[in-house]
KOLTOR-775760 format. One record per atom (N, C-alpha, C): residue number from 0; residue in one letter; x, y, z. Coordinates in Angstrom, 3 decimals, padded with zeros to 6 digits. Layout:
BEGIN
NUM; A; X; Y; Z $
...
***
This chain:
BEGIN
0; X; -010.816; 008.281; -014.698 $
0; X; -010.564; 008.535; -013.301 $
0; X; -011.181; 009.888; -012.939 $
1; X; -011.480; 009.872; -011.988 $
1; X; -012.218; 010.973; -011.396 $
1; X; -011.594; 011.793; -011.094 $
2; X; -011.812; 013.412; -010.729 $
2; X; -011.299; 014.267; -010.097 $
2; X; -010.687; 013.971; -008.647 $
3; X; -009.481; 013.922; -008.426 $
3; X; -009.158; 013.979; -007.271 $
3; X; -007.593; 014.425; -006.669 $
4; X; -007.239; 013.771; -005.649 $
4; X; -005.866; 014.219; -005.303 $
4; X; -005.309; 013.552; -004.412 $
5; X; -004.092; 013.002; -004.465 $
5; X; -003.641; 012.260; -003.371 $
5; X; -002.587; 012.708; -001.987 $
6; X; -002.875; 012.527; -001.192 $
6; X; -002.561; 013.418; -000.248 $
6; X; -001.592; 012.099; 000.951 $
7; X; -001.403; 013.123; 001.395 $
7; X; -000.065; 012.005; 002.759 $
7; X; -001.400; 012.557; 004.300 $
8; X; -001.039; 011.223; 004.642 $
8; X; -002.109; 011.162; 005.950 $
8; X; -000.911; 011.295; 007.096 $
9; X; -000.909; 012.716; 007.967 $
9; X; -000.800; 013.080; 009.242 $
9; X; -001.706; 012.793; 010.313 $
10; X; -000.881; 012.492; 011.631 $
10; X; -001.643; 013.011; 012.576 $
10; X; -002.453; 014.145; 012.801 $
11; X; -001.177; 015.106; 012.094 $
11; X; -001.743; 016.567; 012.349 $
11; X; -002.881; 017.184; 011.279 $
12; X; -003.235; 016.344; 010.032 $
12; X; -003.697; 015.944; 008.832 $
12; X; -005.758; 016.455; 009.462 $
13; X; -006.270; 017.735; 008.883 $
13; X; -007.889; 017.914; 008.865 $
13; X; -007.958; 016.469; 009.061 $
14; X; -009.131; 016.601; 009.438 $
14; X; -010.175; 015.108; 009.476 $
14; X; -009.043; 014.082; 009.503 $
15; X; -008.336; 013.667; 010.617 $
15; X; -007.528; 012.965; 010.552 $
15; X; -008.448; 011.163; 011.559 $
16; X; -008.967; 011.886; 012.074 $
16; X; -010.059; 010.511; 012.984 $
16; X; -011.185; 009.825; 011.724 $
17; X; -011.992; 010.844; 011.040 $
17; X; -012.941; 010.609; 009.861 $
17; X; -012.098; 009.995; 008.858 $
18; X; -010.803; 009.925; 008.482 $
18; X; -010.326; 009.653; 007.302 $
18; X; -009.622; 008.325; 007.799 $
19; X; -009.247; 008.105; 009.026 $
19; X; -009.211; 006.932; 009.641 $
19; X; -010.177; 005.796; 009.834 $
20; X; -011.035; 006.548; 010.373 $
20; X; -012.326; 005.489; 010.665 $
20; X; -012.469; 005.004; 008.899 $
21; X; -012.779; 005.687; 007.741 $
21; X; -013.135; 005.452; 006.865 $
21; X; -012.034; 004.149; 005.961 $
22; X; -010.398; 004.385; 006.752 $
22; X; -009.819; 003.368; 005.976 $
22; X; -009.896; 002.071; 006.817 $
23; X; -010.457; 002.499; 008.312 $
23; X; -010.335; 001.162; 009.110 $
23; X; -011.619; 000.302; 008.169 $
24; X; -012.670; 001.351; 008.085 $
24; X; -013.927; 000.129; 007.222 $
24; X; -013.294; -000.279; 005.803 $
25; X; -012.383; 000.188; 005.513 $
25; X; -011.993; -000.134; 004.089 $
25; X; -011.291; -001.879; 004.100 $
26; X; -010.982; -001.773; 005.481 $
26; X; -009.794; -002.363; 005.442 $
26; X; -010.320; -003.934; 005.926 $
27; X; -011.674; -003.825; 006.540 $
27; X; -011.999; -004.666; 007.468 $
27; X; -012.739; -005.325; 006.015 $
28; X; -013.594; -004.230; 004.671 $
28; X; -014.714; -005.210; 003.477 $
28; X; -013.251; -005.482; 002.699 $
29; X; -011.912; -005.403; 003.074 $
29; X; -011.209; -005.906; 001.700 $
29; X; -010.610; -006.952; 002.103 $
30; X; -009.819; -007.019; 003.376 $
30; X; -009.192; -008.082; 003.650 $
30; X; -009.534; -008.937; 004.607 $
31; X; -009.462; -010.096; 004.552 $
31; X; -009.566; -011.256; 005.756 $
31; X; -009.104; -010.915; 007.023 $
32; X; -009.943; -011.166; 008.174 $
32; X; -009.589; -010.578; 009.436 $
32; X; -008.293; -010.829; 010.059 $
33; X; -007.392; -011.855; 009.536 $
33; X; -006.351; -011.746; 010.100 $
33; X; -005.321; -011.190; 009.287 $
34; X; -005.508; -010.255; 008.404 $
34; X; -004.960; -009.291; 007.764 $
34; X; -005.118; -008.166; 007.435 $
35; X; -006.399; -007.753; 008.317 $
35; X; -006.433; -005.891; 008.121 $
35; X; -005.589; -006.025; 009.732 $
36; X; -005.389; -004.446; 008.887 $
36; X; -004.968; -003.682; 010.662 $
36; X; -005.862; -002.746; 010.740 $
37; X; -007.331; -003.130; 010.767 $
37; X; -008.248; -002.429; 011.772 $
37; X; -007.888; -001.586; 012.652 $
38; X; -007.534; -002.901; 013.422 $
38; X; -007.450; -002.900; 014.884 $
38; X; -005.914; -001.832; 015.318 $
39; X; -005.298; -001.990; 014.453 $
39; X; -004.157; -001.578; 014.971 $
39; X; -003.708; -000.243; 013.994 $
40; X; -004.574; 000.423; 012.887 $
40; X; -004.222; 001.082; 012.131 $
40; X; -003.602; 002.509; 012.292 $
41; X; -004.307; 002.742; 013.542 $
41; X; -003.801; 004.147; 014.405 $
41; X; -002.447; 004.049; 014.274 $
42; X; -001.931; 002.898; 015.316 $
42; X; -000.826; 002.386; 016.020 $
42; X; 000.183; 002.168; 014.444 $
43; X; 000.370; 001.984; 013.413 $
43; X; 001.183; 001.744; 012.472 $
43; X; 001.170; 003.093; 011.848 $
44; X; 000.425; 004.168; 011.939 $
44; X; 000.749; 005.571; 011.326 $
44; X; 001.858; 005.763; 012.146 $
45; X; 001.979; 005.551; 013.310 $
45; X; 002.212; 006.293; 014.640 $
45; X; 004.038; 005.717; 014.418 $
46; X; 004.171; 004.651; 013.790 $
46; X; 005.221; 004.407; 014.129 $
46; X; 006.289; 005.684; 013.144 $
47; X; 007.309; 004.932; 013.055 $
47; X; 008.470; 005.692; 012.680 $
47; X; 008.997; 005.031; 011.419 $
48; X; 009.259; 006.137; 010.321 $
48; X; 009.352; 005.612; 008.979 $
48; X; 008.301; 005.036; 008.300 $
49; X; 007.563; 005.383; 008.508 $
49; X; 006.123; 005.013; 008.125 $
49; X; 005.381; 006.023; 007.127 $
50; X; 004.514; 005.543; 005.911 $
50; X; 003.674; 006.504; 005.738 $
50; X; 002.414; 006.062; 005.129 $
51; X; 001.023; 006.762; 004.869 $
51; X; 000.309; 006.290; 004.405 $
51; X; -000.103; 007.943; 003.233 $
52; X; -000.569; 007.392; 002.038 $
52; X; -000.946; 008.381; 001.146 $
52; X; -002.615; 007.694; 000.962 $
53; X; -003.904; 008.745; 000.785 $
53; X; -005.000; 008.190; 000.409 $
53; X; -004.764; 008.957; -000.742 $
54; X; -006.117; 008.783; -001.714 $
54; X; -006.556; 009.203; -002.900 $
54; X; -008.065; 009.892; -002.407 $
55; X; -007.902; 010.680; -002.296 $
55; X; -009.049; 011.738; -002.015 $
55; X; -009.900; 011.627; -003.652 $
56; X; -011.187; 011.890; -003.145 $
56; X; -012.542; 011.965; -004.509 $
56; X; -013.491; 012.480; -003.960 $
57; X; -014.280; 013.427; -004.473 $
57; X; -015.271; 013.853; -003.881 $
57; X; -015.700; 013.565; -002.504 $
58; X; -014.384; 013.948; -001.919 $
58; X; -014.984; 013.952; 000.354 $
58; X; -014.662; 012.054; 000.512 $
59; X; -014.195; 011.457; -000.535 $
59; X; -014.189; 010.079; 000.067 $
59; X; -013.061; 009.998; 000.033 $
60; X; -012.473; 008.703; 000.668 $
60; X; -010.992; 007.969; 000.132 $
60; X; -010.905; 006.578; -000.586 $
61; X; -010.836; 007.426; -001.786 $
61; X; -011.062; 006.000; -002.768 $
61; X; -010.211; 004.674; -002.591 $
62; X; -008.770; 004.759; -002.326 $
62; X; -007.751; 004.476; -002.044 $
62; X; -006.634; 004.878; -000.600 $
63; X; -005.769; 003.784; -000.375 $
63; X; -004.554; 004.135; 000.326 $
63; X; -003.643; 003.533; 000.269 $
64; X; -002.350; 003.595; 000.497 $
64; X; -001.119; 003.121; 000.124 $
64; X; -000.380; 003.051; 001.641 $
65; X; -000.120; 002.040; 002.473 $
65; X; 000.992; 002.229; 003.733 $
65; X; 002.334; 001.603; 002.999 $
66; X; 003.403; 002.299; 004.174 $
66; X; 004.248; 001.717; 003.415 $
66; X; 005.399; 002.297; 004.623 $
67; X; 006.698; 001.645; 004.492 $
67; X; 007.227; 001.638; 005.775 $
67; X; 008.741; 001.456; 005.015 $
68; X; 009.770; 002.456; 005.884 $
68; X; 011.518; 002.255; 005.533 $
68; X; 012.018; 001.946; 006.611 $
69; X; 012.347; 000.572; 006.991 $
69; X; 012.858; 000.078; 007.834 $
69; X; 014.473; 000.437; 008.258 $
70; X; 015.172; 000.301; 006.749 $
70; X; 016.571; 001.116; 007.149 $
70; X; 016.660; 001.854; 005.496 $
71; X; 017.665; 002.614; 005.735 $
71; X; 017.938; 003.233; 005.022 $
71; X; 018.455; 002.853; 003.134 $
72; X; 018.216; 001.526; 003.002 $
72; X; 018.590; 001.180; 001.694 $
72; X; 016.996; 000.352; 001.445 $
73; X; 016.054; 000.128; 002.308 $
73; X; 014.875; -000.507; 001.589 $
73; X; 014.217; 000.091; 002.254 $
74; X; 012.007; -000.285; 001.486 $
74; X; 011.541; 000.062; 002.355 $
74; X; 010.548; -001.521; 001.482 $
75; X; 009.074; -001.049; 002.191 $
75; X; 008.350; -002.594; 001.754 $
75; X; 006.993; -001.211; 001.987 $
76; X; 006.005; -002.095; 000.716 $
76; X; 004.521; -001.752; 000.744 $
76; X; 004.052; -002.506; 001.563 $
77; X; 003.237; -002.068; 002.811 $
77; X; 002.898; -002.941; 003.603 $
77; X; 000.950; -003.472; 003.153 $
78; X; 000.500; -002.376; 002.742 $
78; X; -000.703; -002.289; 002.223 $
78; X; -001.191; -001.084; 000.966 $
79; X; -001.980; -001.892; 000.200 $
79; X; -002.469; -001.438; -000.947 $
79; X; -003.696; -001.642; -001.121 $
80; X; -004.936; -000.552; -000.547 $
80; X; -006.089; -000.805; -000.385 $
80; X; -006.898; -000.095; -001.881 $
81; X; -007.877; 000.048; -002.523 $
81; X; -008.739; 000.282; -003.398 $
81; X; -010.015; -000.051; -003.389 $
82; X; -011.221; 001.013; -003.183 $
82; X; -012.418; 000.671; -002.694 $
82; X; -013.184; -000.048; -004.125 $
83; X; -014.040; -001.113; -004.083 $
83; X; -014.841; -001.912; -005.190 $
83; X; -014.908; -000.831; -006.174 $
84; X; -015.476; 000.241; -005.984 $
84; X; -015.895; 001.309; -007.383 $
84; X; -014.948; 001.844; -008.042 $
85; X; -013.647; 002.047; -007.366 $
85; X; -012.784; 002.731; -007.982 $
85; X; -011.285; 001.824; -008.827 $
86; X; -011.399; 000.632; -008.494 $
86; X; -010.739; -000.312; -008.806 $
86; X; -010.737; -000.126; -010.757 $
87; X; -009.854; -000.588; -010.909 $
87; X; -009.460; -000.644; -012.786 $
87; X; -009.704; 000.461; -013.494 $
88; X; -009.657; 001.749; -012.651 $
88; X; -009.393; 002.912; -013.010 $
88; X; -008.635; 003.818; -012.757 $
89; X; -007.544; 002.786; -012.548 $
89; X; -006.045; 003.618; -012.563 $
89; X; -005.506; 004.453; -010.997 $
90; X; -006.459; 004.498; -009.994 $
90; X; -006.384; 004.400; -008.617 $
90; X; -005.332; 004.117; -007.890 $
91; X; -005.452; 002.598; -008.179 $
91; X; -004.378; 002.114; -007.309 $
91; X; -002.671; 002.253; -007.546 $
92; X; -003.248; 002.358; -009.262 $
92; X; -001.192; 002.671; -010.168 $
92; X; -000.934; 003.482; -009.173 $
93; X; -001.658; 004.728; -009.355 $
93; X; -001.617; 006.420; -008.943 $
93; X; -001.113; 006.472; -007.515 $
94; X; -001.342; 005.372; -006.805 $
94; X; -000.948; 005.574; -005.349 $
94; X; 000.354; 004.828; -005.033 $
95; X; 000.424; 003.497; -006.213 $
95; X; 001.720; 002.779; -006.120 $
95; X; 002.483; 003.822; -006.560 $
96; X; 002.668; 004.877; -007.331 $
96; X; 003.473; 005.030; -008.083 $
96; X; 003.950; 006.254; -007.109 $
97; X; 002.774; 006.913; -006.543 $
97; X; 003.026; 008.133; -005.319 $
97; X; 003.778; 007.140; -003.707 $
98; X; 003.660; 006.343; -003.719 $
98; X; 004.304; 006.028; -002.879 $
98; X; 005.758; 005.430; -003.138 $
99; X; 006.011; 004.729; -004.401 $
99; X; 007.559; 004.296; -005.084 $
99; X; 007.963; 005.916; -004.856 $
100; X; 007.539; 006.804; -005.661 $
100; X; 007.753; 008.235; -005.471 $
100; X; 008.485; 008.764; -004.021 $
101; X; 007.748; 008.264; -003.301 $
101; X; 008.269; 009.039; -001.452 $
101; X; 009.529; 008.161; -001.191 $
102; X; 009.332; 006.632; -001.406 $
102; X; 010.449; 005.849; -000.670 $
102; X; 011.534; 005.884; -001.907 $
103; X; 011.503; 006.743; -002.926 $
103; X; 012.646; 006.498; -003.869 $
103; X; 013.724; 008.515; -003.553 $
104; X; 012.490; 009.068; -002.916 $
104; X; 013.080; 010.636; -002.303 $
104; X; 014.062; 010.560; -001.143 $
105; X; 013.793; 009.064; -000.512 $
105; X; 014.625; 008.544; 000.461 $
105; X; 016.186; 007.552; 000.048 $
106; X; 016.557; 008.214; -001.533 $
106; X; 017.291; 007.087; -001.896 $
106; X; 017.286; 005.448; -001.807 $
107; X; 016.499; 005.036; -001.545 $
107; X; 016.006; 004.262; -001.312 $
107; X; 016.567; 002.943; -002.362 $
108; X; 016.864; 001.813; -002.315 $
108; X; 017.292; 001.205; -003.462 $
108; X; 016.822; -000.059; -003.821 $
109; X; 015.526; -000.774; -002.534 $
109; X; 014.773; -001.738; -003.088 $
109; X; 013.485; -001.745; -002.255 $
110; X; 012.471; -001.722; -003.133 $
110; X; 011.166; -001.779; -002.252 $
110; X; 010.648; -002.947; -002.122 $
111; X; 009.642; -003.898; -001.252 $
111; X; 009.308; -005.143; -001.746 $
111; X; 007.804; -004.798; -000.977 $
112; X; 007.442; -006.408; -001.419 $
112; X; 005.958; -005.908; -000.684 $
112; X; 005.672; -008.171; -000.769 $
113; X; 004.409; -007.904; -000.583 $
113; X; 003.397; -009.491; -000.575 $
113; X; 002.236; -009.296; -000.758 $
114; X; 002.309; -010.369; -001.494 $
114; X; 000.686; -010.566; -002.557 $
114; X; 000.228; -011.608; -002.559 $
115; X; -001.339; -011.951; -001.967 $
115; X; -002.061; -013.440; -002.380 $
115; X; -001.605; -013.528; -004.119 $
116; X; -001.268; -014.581; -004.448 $
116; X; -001.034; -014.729; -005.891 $
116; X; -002.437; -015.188; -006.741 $
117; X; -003.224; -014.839; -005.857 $
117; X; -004.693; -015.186; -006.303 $
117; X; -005.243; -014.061; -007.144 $
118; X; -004.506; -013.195; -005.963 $
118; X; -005.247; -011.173; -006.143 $
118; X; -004.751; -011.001; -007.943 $
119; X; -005.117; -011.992; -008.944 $
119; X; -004.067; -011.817; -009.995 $
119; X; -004.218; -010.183; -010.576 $
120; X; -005.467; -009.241; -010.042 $
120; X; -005.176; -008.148; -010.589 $
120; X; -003.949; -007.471; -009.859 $
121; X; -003.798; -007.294; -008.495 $
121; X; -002.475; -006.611; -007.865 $
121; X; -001.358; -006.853; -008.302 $
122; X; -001.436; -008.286; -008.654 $
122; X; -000.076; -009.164; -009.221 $
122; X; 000.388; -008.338; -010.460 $
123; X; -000.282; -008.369; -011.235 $
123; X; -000.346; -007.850; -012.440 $
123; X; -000.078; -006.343; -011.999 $
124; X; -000.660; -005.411; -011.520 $
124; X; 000.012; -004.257; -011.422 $
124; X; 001.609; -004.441; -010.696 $
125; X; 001.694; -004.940; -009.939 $
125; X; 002.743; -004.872; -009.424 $
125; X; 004.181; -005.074; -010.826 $
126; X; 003.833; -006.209; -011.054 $
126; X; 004.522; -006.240; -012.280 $
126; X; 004.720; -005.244; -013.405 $
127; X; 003.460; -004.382; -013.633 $
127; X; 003.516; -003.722; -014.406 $
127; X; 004.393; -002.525; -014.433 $
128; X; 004.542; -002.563; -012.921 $
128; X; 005.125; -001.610; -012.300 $
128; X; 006.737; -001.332; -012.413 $
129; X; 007.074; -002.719; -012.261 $
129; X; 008.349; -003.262; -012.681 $
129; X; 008.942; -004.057; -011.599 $
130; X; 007.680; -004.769; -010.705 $
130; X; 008.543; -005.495; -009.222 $
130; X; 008.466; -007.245; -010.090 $
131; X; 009.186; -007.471; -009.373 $
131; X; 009.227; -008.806; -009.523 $
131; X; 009.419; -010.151; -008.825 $
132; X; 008.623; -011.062; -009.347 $
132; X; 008.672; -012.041; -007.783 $
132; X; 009.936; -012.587; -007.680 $
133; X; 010.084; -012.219; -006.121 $
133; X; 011.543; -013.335; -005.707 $
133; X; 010.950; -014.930; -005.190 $
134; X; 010.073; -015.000; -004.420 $
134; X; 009.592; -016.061; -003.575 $
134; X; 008.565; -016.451; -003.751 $
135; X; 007.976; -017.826; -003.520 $
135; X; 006.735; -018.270; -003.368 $
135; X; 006.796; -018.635; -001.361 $
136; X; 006.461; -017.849; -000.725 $
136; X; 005.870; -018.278; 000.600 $
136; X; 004.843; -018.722; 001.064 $
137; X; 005.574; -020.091; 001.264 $
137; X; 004.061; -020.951; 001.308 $
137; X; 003.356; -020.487; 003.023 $
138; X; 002.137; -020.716; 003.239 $
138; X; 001.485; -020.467; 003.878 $
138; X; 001.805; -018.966; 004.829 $
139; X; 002.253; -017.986; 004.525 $
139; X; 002.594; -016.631; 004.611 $
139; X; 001.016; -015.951; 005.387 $
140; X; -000.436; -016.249; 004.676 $
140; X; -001.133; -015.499; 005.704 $
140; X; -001.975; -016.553; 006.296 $
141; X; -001.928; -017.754; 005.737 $
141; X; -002.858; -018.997; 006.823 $
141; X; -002.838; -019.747; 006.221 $
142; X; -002.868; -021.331; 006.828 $
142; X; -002.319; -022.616; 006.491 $
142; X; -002.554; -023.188; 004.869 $
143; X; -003.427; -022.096; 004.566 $
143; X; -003.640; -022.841; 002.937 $
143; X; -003.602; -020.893; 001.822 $
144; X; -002.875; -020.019; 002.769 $
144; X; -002.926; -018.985; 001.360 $
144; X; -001.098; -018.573; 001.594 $
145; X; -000.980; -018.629; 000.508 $
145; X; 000.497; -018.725; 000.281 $
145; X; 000.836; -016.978; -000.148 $
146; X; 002.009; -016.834; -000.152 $
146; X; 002.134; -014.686; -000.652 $
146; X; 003.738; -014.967; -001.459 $
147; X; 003.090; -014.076; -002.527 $
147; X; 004.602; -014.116; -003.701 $
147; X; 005.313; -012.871; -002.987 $
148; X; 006.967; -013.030; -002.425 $
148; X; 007.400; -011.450; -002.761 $
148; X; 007.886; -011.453; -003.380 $
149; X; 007.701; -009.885; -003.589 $
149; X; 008.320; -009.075; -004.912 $
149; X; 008.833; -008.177; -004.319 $
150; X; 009.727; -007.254; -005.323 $
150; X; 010.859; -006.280; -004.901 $
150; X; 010.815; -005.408; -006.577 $
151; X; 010.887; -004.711; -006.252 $
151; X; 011.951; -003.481; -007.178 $
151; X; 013.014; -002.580; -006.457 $
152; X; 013.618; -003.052; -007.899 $
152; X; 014.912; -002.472; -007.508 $
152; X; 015.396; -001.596; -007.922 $
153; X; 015.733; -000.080; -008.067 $
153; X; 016.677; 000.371; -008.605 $
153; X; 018.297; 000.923; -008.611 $
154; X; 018.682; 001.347; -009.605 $
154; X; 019.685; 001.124; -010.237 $
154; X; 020.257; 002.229; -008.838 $
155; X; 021.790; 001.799; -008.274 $
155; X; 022.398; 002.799; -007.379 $
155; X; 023.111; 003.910; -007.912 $
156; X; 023.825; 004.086; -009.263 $
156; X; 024.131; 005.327; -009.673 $
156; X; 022.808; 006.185; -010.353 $
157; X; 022.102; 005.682; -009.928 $
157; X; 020.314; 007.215; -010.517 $
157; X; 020.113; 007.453; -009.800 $
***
């Protein structure tokens, strides 16, 4: 893994338009158009309980992590992006694990998220991670791609 650092994306955040534009293109070569938020990526920083962490590398963003606490006992990964080059070099752990990190500072006591069960590398991290599938949802992002959730949980007296 390369030199770098992972950082929490502000509004008030240097290069906060450049580091945007750069995850909106991230977002548009990774996922199927009716599953980036391109379009709307501004608008989901903006909300409340919300956060996004990138992985800074030499002036780029290799990575980003959104992720959202709806109430006060869960929150859910909403997105887990990783650019082609930086993929299977430990990137994406680094940002799952910085973001379990923020929503577990929130006491937090179950995170979940959704995964094409295709993506078998995410799957596999996720697991590795220690989430585990509850569901098979069938047709979850369009009439023929189905999404496993998963959750981790931890323990309420830690």
């Amino acid at each position: 893994m390369a030199e770098g650092v992972i950082l929490e994306l502000h509004r008030s955040s240097p290069n906060y338009a450049k580091l945007v534009d750069e995850m909106v293109r991230m977002e548009r070569k990774i996922f199927p158009k009716n599953e980036s938020l391109s379009r709307t990526f501004d608008q989901e920083l903006g909300k409340n309980n919300s956060g996004l962490l990138y992985y800074g590398v030499n002036d780029e963003v290799a990575g980003y992590v959104m992720y959202s606490c709806p109430s006060s006992l869960s929150s859910s990964i909403t997105k887990l992006a990783v650019k082609e080059k930086y993929r299977r070099l430990g990137y994406g752990e680094a940002l799952l694990r910085a973001a379990i990190g923020k929503c577990r500072a929130r006491s937090i006591h179950r995170i979940s998220l959704h995964v094409d069960p295709s993506r078998t590398p995410a799957v596999n991290l996720y697991r590795k991670l220690g989430f585990r599938i509850d569901s098979l949802i069938e047709r979850y992002y369009s009439s023929n791609r189905d999404a496993y959730r998963m959750y981790l949980e931890f323990d309420i007296d830690k």
